[in-house]
Structures are given as C-alpha cells and as structure tokens.
C-alpha positions in Angstrom: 0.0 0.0 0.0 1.0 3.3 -1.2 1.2 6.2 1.4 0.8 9.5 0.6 1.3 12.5 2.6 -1.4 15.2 2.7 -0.3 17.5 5.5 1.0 20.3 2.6 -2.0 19.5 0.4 -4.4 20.1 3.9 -2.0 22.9 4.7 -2.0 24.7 1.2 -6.1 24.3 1.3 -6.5 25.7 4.6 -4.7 28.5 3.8 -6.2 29.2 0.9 -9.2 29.2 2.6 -8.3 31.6 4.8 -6.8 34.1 2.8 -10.2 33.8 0.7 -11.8 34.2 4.5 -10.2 37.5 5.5 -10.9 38.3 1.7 -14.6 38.1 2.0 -14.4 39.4 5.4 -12.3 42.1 3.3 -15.0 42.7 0.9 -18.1 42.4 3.8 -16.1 45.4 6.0 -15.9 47.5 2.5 -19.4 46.7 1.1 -20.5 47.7 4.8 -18.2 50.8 5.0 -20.1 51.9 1.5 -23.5 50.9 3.0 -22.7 53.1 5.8 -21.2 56.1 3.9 -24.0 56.0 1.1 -26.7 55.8 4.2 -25.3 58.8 6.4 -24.5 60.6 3.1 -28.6 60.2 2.4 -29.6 60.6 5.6 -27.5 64.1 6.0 -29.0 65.3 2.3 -32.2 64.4 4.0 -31.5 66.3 7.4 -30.2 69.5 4.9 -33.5 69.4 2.7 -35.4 69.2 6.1 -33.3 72.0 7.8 -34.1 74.0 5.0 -37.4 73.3 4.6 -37.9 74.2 8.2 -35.9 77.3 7.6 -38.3 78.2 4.9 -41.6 77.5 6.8 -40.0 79.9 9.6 -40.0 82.5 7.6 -43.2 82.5 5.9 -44.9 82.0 9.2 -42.8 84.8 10.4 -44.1 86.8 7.4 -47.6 85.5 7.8 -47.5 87.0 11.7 -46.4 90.3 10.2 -49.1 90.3 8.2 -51.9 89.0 11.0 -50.6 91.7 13.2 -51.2 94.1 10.3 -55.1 92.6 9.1 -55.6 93.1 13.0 -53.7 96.6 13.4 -56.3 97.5 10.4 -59.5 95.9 12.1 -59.3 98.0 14.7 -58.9 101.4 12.8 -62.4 99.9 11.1 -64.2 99.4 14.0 -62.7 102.9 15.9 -63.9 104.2 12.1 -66.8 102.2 12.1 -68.1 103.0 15.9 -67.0 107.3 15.0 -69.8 106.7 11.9 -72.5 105.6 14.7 -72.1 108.6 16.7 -71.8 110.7 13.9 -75.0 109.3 12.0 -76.6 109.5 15.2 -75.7 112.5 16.2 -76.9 113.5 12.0 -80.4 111.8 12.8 -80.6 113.3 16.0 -79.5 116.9 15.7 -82.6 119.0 15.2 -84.4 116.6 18.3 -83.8 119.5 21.1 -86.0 121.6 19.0 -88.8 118.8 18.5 -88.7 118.0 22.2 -89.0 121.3 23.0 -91.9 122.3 20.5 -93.6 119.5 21.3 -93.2 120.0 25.3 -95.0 123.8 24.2 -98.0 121.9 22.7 -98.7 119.0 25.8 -98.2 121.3 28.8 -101.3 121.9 29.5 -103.2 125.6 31.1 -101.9 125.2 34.7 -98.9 123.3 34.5 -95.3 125.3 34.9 -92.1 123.0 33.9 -89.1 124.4 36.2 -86.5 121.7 34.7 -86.0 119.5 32.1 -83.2 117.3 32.0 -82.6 114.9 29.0 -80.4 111.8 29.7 -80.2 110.0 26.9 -83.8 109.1 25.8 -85.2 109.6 28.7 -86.4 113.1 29.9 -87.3 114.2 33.7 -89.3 117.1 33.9 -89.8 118.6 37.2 -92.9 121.5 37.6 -95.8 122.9 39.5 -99.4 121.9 38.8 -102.6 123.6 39.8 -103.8 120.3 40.5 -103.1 116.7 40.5 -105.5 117.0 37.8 -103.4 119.2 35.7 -100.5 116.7 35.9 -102.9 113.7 34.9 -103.6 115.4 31.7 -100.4 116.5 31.3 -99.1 112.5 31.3 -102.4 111.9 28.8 -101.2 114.4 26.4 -96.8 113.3 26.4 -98.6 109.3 26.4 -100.4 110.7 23.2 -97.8 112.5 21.7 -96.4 111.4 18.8 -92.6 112.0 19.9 -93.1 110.7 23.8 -93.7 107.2 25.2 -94.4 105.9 28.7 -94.3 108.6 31.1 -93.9 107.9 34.5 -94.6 109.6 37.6 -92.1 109.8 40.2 -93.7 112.3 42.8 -95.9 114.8 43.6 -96.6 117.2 46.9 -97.8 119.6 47.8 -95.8 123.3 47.6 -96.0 127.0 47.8 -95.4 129.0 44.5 -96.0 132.5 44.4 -98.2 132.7 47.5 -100.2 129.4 46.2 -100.9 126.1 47.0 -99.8 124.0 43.9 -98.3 120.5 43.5 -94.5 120.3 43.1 -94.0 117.0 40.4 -91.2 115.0 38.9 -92.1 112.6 36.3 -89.9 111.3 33.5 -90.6 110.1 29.7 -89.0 108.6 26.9 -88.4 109.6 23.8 -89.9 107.7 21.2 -87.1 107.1 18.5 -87.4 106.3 15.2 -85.2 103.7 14.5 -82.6 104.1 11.7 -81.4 101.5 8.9 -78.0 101.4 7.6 -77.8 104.5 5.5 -79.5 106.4 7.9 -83.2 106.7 7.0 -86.5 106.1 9.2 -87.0 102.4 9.2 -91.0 102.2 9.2 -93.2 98.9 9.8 -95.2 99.4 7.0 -94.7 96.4 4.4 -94.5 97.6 0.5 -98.0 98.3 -1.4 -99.9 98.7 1.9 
C-alpha cells in the first residue's frame, strides 16, 4: 500500500481558505463601510433638505404674523372708524331733536302746569314743575302718552308746595323719547310692508 502524505495539500487548502476568508471578510467590511457612507450621506441630504425646509416654513410663518398683526392693526382702525360713523350718524339723525322735544313740550303742557327743569339723559327726559292740581299733571301725562314724539311717562312724585303765595303740586315725572329707529344709510326704518 502506497502512502501518501497530505499534510502540505491540507495545509495549502487551509490557507487558501483563509486568505479567501479574511478576503470576503475584506470585501463584507468594504461593502458595509459603502453601506454606511452612502446611508449617512442620504440621511445628511435628508436632514439638509429638512433644515431647510424648516428654515423656509419659519419664515413664511414669520411673514404671515407680520401680516396677522397688520389685518388686525387695520380691524381695529375699522371698528374705531366704524363705531365714529355711529355717533356721527346719530348724532346726523338726532341733531334737530332738542327743537322737536322742546316744541312739542310747548304743545302737551297743558293751562296750569309750569315746567321748572328739564333734563334729558339720553332718551329719557325728567321734567320737574308745579301743577294747579293733581288733575293738571294727569292730563299733562295723557297728552306726552299721546304724543307722537313721547312714550311711557312715569310719575315719580308729587306734593304739595307754595309757589308765588299758592298752594300747587311740586312734580317729577320722566318720559321717553320715542325714536325712530334708523337702517343702515340712515333713514326712518317704518313697519309698514311695501304696497300697503
């Protein structure tokens, strides 16, 4: 029987399969390593694209704020403008009221009633006077109740006083004024439908 020795042929073999081994462990580390550098060089495009993005966004909102501030900076001028247009139209619709009021007063007072003060607040009036008679002041309150300018008077007292060396009643009553209300443009809103 033939021997033959295979220690170099086992030796040559294992080498070879560890230099091909550390090769493939070679090629693994680099194919890793390129993995690695081709995933943090996507991820950091990513994080750059984001950044700026975000960067972006910042400023529009920033921009968007300046111009909220700015819608609301004007809102308000509207409203102050809006509110000074009230007063002023009512003041408009309003203006030649003193004179009514006061002609109107001249026609309901009737013989025996004296008015001492009037005082308006607002719509409401208080008229303070002497009256003959309790009489006198319940058809003075008839005649405002009937008038077409006054609403709802109300008597807040009456006693008795000396005027001129006469017995008379001392009043204070109050009454509203009856106000046409106003639409939009600033004419008499009536009731009345169209065609009637």
């Amino acid at each position: 029987m033939i021997r033959i020795n295979l220690l170099p042929h086992r030796e040559e073999a294992r080498k070879q399969r560890r230099q091909q081994f550390y090769t493939l462990l070679g090629l693994v580390a680099l194919f890793a390593g390129a993995i690695w550098f081709v995933g943090h060089t996507l991820i950091n495009q990513r994080i750059e694209a984001q950044d700026s993005s975000n960067d972006f966004l910042k400023r529009e909102i920033a921009e968007l704020d300046k111009q909220i501030a700015e819608i609301k900076r004007l809102q308000e001028q509207t409203q102050s403008l809006l509110s000074r247009k009230q007063v002023i139209e009512s003041l408009q619709s309003n203006r030649a009221e003193t004179v009514h009021i006061m002609n109107e007063l001249g026609k309901q007072v009737p013989e025996g009633v004296f008015l001492r003060l009037i005082k308006q607040n607002g719509g409401r009036i208080q008229l303070v006077g002497y009256a003959q008679s309790n009489a006198r002041v319940s058809q003075f309150m008839r005649n405002l109740d009937a008038s077409p300018i006054f609403e709802k008077p109300e008597l807040v007292e009456i006693k008795a006083a000396d005027f001129n060396r006469r017995r008379v009643g001392d009043f204070t009553l109050f009454v509203n004024i009856e106000r046409t209300p106003l639409d939009q443009d600033g004419k008499p809103v009536t009731n009345k439908e169209p065609g009637k």
